[in-house]
N, C-alpha and C positions, 0 to 999 in steps of 0.2 A: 242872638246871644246863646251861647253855650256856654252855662253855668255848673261846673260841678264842684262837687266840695271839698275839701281838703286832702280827703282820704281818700276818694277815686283821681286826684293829681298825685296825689303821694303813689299810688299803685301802679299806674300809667309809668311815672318816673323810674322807678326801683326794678318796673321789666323792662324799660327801654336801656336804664342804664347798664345792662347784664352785658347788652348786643352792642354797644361801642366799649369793645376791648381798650384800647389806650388807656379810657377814665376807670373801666373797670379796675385794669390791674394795677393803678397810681394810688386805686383804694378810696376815689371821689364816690362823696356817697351825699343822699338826702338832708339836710339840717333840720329845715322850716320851711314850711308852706304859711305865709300869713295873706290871705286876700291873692292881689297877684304878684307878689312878691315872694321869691322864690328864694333861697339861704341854702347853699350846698359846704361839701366841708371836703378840704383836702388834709387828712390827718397827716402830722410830722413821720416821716421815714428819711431812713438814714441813705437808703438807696437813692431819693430825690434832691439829695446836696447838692449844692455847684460850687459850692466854694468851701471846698474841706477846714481853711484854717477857721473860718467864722459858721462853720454851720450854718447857712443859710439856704434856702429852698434852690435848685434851680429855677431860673425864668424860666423855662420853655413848660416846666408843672404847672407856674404861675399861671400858661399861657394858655394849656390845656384847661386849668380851670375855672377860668375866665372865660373860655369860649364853648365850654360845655354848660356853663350854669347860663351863660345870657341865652346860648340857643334852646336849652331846656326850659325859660320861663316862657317860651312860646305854650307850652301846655298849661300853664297858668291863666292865658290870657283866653280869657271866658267871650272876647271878643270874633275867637276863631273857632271852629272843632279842634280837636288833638291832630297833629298830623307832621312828618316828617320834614321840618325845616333847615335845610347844608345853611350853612357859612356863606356869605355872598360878601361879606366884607366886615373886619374886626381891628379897633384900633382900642391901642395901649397902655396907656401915661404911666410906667414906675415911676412909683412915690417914693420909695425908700425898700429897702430890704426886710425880709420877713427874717425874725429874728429864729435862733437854732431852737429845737426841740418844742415849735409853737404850731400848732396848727395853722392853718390858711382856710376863713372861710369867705365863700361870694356870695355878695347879692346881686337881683338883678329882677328888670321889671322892663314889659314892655310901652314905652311910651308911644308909639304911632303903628298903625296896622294899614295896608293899603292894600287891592285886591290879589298883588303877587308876594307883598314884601313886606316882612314885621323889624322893627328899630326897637333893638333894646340898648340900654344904658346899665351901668352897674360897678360896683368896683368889691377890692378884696381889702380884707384889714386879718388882724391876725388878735391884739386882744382887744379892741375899742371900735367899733363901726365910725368912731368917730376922729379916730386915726387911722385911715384907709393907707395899703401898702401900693395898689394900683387901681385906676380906674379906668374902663372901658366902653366903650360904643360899637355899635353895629349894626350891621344889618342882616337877617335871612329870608331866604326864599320859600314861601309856601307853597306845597306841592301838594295839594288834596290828590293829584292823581295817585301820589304813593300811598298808599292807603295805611297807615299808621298799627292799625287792627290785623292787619296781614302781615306785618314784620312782625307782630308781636306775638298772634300765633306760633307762627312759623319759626321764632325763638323759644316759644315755649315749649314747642315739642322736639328740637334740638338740645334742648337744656335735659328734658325727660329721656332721651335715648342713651 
């Protein structure tokens, strides 16, 4: 077990998220850290429309955020150390449309850890967790070789220069 507490996943999170530019500049940022349940927040811009007459998010923001929050709650999960997990496979369900001028936020948890590969589950809703707009599955690949600590140096002192 590798147990840390809310504040060293919140910290972990907030530099790794600096160093994937796409979620960066969309403006996805930290929500809630509860247990291993991880709550990210894609704030309403007018630049992420896809449908001007209804003001509605793009999917592909949806998709972005969807697949940055499940692969992020790998650091939640106190089952592994922190460590660099890509996308090995992400599936979808639109439930309806995020309505104009509303935030988007996801949850997501890891349900299953095997010794290469973590399944998380999760979905987005916009004001009610209990009216979710899509819900998602998938899988990533654990990479202890990439050393999690050495990107994140190695961002820190890019960001300092």
């Amino acid at each position: 077990m590798h147990t840390r507490s809310a504040a060293e996943k919140a910290r972990i999170i907030d530099r790794l998220s600096h160093s994937v530019v796409h979620t960066h500049l969309q403006g996805i940022c930290l929500e809630s850290i509860n247990g291993d349940e991880l709550t990210m927040k894609l704030p309403y811009r007018k630049e992420l429309v896809g449908n001007l007459e209804t003001g509605a998010t793009h999917g592909g923001a949806l998709t972005v955020l969807l697949d940055h929050t499940l692969g992020t709650a790998c650091i939640c999960c106190d089952q592994i150390e922190a460590a660099i997990t890509p996308t090995l496979d992400l599936r979808i369900d639109h439930l309806s449309v995020a309505p104009a001028d509303k935030d988007i936020f996801a949850v997501a948890r890891i349900y299953k850890v095997t010794r290469r590969i973590l399944f998380a589950e999760g979905f987005a809703y916009c004001e009610s967790r209990d009216r979710p707009i899509a819900k998602a599955t998938g899988s990533w690949v654990l990479m202890p070789e990439l050393r999690l600590s050495e990107l994140l140096l190695s961002t820190e002192a890019s960001v300092q220069q």
